[in-house]
Every structure is written in C-alpha cells, then in structure tokens.
Wavefront OBJ file of the C-alpha trace (Angstrom):
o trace
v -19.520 -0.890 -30.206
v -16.080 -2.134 -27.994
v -14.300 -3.436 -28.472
v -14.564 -5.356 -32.268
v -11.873 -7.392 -33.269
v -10.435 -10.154 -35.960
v -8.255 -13.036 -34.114
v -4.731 -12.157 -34.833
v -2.118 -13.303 -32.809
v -0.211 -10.710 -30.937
v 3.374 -11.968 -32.742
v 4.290 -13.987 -35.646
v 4.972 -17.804 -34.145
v 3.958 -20.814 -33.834
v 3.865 -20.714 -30.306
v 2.026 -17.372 -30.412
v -0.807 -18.987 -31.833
v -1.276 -21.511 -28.928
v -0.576 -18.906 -26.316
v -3.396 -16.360 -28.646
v -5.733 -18.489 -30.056
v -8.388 -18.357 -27.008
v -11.465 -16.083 -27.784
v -11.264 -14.634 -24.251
v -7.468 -13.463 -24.921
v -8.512 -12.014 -28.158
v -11.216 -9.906 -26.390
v -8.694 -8.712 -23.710
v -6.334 -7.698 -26.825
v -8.907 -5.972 -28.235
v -9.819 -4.173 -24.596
v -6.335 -3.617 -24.276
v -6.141 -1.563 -27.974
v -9.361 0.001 -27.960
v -10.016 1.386 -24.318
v -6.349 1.738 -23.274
v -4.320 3.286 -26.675
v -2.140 0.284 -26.161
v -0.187 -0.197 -29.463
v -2.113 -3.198 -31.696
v -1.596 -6.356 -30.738
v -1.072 -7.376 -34.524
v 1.290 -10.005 -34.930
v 3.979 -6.897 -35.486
v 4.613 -7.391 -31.266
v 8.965 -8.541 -30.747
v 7.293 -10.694 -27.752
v 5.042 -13.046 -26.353
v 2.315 -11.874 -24.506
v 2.516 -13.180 -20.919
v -1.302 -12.918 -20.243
v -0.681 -14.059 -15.882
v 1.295 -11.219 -15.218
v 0.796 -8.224 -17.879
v -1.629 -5.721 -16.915
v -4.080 -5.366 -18.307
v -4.564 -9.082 -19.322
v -4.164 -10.224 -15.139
v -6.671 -7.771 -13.927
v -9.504 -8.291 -16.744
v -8.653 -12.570 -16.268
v -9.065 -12.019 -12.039
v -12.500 -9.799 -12.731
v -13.552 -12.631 -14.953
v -12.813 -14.967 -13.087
v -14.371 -13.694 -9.609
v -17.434 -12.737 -11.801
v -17.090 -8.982 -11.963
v -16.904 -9.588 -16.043
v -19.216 -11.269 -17.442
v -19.236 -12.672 -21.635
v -22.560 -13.219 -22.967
v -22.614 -14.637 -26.580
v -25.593 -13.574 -28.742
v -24.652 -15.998 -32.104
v -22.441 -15.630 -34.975
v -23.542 -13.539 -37.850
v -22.506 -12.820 -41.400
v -21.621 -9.644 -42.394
v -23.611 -9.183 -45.840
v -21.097 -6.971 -47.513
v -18.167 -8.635 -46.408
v -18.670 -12.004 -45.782
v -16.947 -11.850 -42.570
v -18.310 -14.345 -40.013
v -18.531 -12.336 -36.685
v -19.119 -14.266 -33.062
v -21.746 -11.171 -31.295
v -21.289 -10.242 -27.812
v -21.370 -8.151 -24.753
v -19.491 -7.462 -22.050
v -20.894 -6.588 -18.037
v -18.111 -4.813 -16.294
v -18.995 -4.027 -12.558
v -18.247 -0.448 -12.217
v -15.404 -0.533 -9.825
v -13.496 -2.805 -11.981
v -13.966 -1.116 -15.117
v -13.089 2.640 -13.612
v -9.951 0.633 -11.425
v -8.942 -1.275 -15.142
v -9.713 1.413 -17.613
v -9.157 4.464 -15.397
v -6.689 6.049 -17.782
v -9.483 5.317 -20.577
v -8.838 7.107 -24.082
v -11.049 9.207 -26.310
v -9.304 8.226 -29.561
v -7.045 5.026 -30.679
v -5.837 4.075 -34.038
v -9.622 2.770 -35.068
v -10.921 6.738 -34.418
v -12.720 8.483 -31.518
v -14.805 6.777 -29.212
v -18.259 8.246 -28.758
v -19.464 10.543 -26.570
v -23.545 11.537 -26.389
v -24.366 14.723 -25.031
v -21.229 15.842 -23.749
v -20.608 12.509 -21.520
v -17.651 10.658 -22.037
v -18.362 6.873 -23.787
v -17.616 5.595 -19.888
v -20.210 7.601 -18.608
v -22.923 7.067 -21.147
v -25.734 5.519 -19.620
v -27.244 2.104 -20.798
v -30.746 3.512 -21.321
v -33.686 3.438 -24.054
v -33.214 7.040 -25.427
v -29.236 6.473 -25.844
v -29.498 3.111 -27.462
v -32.642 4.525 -29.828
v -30.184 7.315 -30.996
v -27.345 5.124 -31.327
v -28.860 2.713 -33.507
v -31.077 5.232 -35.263
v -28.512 8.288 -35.623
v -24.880 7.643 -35.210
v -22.743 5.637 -37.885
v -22.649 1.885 -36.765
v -21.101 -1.402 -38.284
v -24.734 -3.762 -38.719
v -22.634 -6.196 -36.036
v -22.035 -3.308 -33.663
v -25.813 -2.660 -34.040
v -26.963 -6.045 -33.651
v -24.872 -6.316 -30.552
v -26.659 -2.989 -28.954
v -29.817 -4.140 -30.417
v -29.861 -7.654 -28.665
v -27.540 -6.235 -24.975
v -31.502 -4.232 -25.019
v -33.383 -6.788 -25.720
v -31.814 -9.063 -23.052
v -30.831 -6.489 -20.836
v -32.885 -8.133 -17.786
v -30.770 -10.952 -18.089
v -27.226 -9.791 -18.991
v -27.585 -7.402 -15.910
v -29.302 -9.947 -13.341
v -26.165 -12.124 -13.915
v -24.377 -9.639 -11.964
v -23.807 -10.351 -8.573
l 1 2 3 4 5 6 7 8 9 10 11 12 13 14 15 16 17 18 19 20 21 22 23 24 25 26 27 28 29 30 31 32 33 34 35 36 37 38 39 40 41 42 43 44 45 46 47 48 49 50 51 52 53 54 55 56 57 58 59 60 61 62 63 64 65 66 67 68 69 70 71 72 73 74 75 76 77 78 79 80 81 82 83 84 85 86 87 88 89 90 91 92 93 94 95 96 97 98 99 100 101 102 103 104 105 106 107 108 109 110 111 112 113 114 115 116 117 118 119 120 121 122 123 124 125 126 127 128 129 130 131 132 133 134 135 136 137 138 139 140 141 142 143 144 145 146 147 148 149 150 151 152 153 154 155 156 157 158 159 160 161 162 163 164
C-alpha cells in the first residue's frame, strides 16, 4: 500500500519541524517520494519545503481542498513485531486529478517496484474483490498495508460515496 511513511521532517531545523510537522504534509511527502521518484524528503533536503508554491505539494493541497482528495482515517495500530504505532488510512483521488498530478507516475523508487497485477500498471489496477482477495492473500504485504486494503473494502461504500 501508498504511500507508507514515518514523520520526518524534510530538513534538519527547528523551523522545519513547524513548517513539517502536519500529518497532511507528511502524506504529500510521502506521495511526492513514492509515486513521483522525487528524492526522500529525509531531513538530508539543503531547503525548506515551500508547500504553497512547490508542485506537487500546491496541486495535491488545491485537490484537497476542493474535495477531489479525500483522507479517511481507519485508527492507529501497533505493529506487533516492531512496536511501531502506525495512524491507517486511505486516500480517494478523483481520476482526473490523480492522472493530471501523478501523470509522470514511476514503476520503481528507492522503497522497490510498485505493483502491477496482470500486466496493468499499479494506476490502472482496479479497486475490485478479486484484486484485493489476491493482494491480501498472495502478494507480500506489511500487516498495516493489509489492514488498510482490508478496511478501504470493507468501507468502500462509504469512502467512495464521499466523492462528489
């Protein structure tokens, strides 16, 4: 599941962490890395992100706030192994935002390959029973990554009828 992220604040500063520390900006960051290439935004960055007029920070910020993005929280979880505390949720991109945003859309980044089923890129596969069944049953998954596609099913009548 995309994008999965730890906060970090995209440079080492005290201001940084004002300007970063904003779950919405960390989920951006993470779009940014994971669906773009874009280098990681790791606290390794020479400069302040300036999230009103950097692209893609603007665009995703205008889609959310006209309502073409949507962030649905499902709960925080704890990662068993790890101990990690994780905040789950899911994303509802309209479809001509997310092909204008991520239309240059990579198949690898530094985290690995993003998945393709059946020959279809990971933008094109569809959001149905028999994809998230082999997902969660077949392909290697963190358990948060799972729970997220588990419960984006299980409420998919009302993360979808939120779109307008």
């Amino acid at each position: 599941m995309m994008p999965a992220g730890m906060f970090q604040p995209s440079i080492i500063s005290s201001l940084d962490a004002v300007n970063d520390f904003d779950l919405w900006r960390n989920v951006m960051r993470e779009f940014s890395e994971e669906f773009l290439g874009n280098p990681e935004h790791d606290g390794s960055g020479a400069q302040s992100i300036d999230y009103n007029a950097s692209e893609p920070f603007r665009s995703l910020d205008a889609a959310r706030r006209a309502g073409k993005l949507r962030i649905f929280c499902f709960g925080v979880g704890l990662d068993p192994l790890t101990l990690v505390g994780e905040i789950l949720s899911a994303a509802v991109i309209d479809g001509d935002v997310f092909d204008d945003i991520f239309r240059e859309l990579v198949s690898t980044n530094t985290e690995g390959s993003i998945l393709a089923i059946g020959g279809q890129s990971a933008a094109g596969v569809p959001f149905e029973h028999r994809n998230v069944e082999r997902l969660l049953i077949s392909e290697p998954m963190a358990p948060a990554g799972a729970a997220c596609l588990e419960l984006a099913w299980r409420h998919r009548d009302v993360l979808l009828s939120a779109a307008t």
